[in-house]
C-alpha positions as CSV (number, residue, x, y, z in Angstrom):
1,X,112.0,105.6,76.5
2,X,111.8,102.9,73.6
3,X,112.5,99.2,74.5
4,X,112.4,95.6,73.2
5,X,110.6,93.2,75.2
6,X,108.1,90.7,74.8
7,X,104.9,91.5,77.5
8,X,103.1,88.1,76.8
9,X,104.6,84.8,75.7
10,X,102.1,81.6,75.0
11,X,103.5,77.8,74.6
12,X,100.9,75.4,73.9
13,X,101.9,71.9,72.9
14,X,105.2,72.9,72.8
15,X,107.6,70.2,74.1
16,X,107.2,69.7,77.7
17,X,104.8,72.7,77.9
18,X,100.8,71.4,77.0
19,X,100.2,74.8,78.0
20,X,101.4,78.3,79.4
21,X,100.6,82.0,79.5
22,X,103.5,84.6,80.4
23,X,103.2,87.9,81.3
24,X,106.0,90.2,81.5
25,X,107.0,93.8,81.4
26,X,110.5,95.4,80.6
27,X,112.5,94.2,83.2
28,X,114.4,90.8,83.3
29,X,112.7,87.4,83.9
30,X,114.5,84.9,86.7
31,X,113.5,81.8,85.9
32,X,113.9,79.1,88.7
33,X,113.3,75.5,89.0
34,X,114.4,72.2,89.2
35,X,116.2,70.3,86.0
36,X,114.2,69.1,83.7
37,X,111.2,70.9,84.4
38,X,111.3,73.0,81.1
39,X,113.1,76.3,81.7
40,X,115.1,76.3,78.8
41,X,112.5,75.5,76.8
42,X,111.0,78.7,77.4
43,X,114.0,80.5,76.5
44,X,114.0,78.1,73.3
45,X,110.4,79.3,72.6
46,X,112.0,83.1,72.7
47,X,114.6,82.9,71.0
48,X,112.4,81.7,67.5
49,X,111.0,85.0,67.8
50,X,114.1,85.9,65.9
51,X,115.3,84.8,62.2
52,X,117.2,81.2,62.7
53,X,116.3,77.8,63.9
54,X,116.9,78.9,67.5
55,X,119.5,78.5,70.0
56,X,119.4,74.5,70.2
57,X,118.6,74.4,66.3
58,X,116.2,71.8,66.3
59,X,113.7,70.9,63.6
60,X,109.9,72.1,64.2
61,X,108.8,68.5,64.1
62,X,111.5,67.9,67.7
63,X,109.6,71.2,69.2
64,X,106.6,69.1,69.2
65,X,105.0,68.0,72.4
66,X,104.5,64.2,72.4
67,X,102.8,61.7,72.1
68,X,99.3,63.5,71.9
69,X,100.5,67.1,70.0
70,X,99.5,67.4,66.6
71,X,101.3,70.4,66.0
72,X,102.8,73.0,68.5
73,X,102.2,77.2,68.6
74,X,103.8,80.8,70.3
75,X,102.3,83.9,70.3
76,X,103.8,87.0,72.1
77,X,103.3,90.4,72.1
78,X,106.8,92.4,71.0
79,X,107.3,95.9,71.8
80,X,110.1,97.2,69.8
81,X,110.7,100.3,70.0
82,X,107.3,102.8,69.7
83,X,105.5,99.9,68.1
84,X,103.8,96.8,69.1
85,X,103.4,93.4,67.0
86,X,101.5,90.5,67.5
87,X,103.8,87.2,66.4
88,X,102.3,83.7,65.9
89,X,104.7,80.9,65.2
90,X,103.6,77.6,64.6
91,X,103.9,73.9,63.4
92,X,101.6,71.5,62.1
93,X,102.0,68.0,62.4
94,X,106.2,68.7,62.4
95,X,106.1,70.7,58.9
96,X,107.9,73.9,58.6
97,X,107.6,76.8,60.9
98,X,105.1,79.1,59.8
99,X,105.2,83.3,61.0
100,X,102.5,85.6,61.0
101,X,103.1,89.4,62.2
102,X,100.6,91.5,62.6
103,X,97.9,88.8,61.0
104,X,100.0,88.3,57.6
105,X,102.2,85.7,56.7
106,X,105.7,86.4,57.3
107,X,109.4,84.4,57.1
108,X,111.7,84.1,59.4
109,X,114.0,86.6,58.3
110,X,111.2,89.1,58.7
111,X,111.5,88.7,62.2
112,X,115.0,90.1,62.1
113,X,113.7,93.7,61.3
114,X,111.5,94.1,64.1
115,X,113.3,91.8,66.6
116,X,117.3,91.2,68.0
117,X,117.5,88.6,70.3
118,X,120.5,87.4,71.8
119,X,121.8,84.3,73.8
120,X,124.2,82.3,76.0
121,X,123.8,79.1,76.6
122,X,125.6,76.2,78.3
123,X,126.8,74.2,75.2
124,X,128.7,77.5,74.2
125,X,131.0,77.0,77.2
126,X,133.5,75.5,74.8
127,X,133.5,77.8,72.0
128,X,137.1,78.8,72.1
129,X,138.0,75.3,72.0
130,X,136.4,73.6,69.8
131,X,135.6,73.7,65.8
132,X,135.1,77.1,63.8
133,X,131.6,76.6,62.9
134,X,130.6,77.4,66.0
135,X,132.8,80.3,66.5
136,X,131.2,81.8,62.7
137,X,127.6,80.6,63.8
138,X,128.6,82.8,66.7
139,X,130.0,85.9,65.0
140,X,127.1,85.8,62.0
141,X,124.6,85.7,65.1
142,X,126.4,89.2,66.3
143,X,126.7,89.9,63.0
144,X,122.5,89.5,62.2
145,X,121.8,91.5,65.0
146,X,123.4,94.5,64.0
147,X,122.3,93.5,59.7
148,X,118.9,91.6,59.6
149,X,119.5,91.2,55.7
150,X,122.7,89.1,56.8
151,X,120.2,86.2,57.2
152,X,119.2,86.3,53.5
153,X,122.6,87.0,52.3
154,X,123.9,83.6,54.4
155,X,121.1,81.5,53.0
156,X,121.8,83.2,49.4
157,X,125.6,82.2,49.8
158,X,124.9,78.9,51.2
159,X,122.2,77.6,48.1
160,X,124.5,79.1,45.3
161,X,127.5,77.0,47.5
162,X,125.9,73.7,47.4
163,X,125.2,73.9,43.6
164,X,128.9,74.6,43.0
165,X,129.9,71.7,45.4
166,X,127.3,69.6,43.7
167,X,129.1,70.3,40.3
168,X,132.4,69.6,42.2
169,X,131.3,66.3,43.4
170,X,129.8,65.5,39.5
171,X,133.2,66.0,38.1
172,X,132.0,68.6,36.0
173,X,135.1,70.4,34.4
174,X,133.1,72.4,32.3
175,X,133.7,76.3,33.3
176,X,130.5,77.5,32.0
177,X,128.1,75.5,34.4
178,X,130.6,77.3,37.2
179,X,130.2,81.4,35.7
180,X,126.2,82.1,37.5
181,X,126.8,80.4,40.5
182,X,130.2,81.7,41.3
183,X,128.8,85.1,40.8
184,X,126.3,84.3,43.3
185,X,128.4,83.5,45.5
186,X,131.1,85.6,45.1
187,X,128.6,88.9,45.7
188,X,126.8,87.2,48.6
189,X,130.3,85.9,49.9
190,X,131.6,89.5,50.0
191,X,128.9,90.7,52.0
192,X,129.3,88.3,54.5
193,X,132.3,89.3,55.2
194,X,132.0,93.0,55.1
195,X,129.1,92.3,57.6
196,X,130.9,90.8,59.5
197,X,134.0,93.0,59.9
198,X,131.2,95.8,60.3
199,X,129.9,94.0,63.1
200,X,133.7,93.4,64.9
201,X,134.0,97.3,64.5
202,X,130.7,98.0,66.7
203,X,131.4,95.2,68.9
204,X,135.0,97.0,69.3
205,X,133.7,100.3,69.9
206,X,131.1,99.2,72.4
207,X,133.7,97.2,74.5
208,X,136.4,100.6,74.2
209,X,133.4,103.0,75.7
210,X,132.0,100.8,78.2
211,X,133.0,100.0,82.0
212,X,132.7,96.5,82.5
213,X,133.2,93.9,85.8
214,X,133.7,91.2,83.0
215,X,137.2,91.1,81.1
216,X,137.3,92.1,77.7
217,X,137.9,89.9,74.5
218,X,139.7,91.4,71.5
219,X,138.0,89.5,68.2
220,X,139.8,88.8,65.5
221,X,138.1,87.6,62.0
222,X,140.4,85.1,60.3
223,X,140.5,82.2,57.7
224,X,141.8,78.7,58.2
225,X,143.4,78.8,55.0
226,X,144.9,81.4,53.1
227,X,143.2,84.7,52.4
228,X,139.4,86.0,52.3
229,X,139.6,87.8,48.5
230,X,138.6,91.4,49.3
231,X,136.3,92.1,46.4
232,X,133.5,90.3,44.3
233,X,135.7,90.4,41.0
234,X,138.7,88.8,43.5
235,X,136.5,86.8,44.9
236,X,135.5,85.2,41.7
237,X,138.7,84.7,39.7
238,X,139.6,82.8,43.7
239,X,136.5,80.3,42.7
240,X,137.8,80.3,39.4
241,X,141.7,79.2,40.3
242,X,140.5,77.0,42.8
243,X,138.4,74.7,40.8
244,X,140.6,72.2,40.0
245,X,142.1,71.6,43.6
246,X,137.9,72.0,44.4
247,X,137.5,69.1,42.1
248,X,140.2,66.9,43.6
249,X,138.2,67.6,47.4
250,X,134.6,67.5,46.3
251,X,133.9,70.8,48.1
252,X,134.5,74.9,47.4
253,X,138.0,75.5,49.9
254,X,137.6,79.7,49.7
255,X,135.6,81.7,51.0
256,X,133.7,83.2,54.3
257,X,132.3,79.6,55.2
258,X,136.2,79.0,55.9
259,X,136.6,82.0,58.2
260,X,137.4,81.8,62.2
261,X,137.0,84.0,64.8
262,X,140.2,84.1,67.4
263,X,139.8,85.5,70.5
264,X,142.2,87.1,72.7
265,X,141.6,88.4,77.1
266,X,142.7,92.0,76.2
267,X,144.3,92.4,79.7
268,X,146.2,89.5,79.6
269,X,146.9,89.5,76.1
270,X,146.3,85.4,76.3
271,X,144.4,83.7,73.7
272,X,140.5,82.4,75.1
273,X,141.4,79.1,74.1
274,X,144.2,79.0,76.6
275,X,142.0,80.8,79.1
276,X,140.7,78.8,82.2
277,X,137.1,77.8,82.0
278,X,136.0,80.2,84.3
279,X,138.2,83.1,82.1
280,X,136.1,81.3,78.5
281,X,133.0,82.3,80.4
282,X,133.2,85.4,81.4
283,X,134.6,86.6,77.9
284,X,131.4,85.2,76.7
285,X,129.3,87.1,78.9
286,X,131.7,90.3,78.3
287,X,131.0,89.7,74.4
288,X,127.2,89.7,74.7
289,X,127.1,92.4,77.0
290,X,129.2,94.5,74.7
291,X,126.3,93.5,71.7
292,X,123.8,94.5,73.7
293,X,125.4,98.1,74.3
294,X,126.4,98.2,70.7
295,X,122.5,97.3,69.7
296,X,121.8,99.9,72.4
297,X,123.5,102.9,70.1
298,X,122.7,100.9,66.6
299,X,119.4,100.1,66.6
300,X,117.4,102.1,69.5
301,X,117.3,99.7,72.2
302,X,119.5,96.5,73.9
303,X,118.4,93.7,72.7
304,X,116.5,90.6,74.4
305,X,118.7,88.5,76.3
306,X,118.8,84.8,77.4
307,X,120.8,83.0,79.6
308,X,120.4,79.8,80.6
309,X,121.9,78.7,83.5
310,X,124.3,81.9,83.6
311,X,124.1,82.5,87.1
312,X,125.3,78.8,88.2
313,X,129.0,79.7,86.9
314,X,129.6,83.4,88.6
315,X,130.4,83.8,92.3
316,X,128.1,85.6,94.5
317,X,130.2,89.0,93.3
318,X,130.3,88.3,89.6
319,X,126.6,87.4,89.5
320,X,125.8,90.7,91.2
321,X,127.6,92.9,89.2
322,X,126.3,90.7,85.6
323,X,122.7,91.6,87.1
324,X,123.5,95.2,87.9
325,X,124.8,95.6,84.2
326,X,121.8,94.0,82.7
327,X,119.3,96.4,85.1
328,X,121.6,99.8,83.8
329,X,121.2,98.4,80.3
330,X,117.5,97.8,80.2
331,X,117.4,94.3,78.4
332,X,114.6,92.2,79.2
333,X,117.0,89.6,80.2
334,X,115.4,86.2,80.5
335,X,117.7,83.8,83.1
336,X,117.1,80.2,84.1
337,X,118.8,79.0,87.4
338,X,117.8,75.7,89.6
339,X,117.0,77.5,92.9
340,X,115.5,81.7,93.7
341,X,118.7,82.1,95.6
342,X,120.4,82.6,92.1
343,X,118.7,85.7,91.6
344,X,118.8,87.4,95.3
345,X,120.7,90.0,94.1
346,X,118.2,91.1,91.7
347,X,115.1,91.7,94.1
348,X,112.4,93.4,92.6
349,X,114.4,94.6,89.7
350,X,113.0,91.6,88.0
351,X,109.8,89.1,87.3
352,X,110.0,86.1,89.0
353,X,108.7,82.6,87.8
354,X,109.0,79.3,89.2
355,X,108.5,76.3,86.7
356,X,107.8,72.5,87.8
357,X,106.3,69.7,86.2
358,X,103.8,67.8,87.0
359,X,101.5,65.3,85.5
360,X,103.8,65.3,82.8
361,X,103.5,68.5,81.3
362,X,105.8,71.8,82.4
363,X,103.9,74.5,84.7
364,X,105.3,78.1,85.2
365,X,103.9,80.2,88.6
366,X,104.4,83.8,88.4
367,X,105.8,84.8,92.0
């Protein structure tokens, strides 16, 4: 049956790790060890196998092991699907993050054809309480999973964006230095949001199908002011109107940058921002695991998974039944946790890998 995974994963000079070699098959990855030993730096290192700046979206030159790393570089093996890739990402001396696939030069974004790669992470904790960027970086990283060219129509939006709000800033009142960039980002603004109401319908089908031990979250795609224009020609005479109260903020006030997601615990009917901590979480986890079936039926195969410190918030029940969804699923699932008693429950349904640090650099034993 085809799969995602990654079967080998090299780190050298890469923040706390001078050097490591991984070797892993299809089934989930339990990572144990104390705190600060560099767990979650290996999930870091996956999750740039994927288009983005990764999950803590640092720069290349804060990936770089100090003080004696003049540069820092991954290589895994990715099976996806019936094919297999050879990926090299790497830094020199803190420029840019360079991809090669398959021996030729490749972006980012060309990851996202090959790849999906999920995660969740403890700074999410607060996502239904705190500001809507996170909630859209959220949704648009759903959203990429399902449409790799979302990542090209985001950057597209965002470039044609800052030339408007550079115009904005300039006082420039005159309409034709706003036609060719409000086209740009009226078409690319358009198909952000169609992505992403595309991607709440998938997410919504998955979660109807599916059995779950986690409660469902009902997703709701909003705007924190007024209305998303439904069209590119709407969407530009809204630029268009709005230039004037643009010019009195010094920034573009329409469009999908403005958007929100609200979330709601189906069975309760409450909203997750008035859920108890515990409640955020496990929507969280219910959310990804709902992707991951969704990528299942969309794309071939689940996607890879990786969550740090997951198992440190679920009872011994709920962490059971989160590791028994992720087996029945298939995703290489990569999980950190302080101690192997965290991942009891899983047995030999999953790699093993203890990480410690000594003489100042990370070291991972395969158990």
């Amino acid at each position: 049956m085809p799969g995602l995974h990654l079967s080998r994963l090299t780190l050298s000079h890469y923040r706390s790790h001078l050097s490591a070699r991984l070797e892993t098959d299809a089934r989930p990855v339990a990572i144990y060890g104390p705190n600060g030993a560099g767990k979650t730096n290996i999930l870091e290192a996956v999750s740039l196998f994927s288009p983005g700046r990764g999950f803590r979206r640092s720069s290349a030159q804060d990936m770089m092991r100090r003080p004696q790393a003049p540069g820092w570089k991954l290589t895994g093996i990715l099976h996806s699907l019936h094919q297999i890739h050879e990926i090299e990402i790497w830094s020199d001396a803190g420029a840019a993050r360079q991809v090669r696939i398959d021996g030729k030069a490749a972006s980012q974004t060309a990851l996202g054809r090959i790849a999906r790669v999920l995660w969740l992470i403890p700074s999410m904790d607060r996502l239904w309480i705190e500001g809507a960027e996170g909630r859209r970086r959220f949704l648009d990283r759903m959203t990429l999973s399902f449409t790799p060219g979302h990542a090209e129509v985001a950057l597209s939006y965002e470039k044609a964006m800052r030339q408007r709000n550079q115009l904005l800033k300039d006082q420039v009142r005159d309409g034709h230095w706003y036609v060719a960039v409000e086209r740009q980002m009226a078409e690319a603004g358009s198909a952000i949001h169609a992505n992403r109401q595309a991607a709440l319908a998938l997410l919504e089908s998955a979660r109807a199908e599916a059995e779950t031990a986690f409660p469902a979250a009902e997703l709701e795609l909003t705007m924190t002011e007024g209305e998303m224009p439904e069209t590119d020609s709407d969407f530009r005479d809204a630029l268009h109107e709005s230039r004037f109260r643009d010019l009195a903020a010094g920034r573009t006030l329409v469009g999908p940058h403005r958007a929100d997601v609200h979330g709601v615990y189906a069975a309760k009917g409450l909203p997750a921002r008035d859920c108890s901590t515990g409640e955020q979480k496990a929507l969280l986890i219910s959310l990804i695991l709902a992707n991951a079936r969704a990528l299942q039926r969309d794309f071939g195969a689940p996607p890879i998974l990786l969550l740090d410190e997951v198992a440190a918030h679920l009872d011994a029940t709920r962490r059971a039944a989160l590791y028994d969804e992720l087996c029945a699923l298939g995703a290489q699932a990569w999980m950190t946790g302080t101690g192997p008693e965290l991942f009891t429950e899983l047995a030999d349904r999953a790699q093993h890998m203890e990480v410690t640090e000594a003489e100042g650099s990370s070291k991972v034993k395969q158990i």
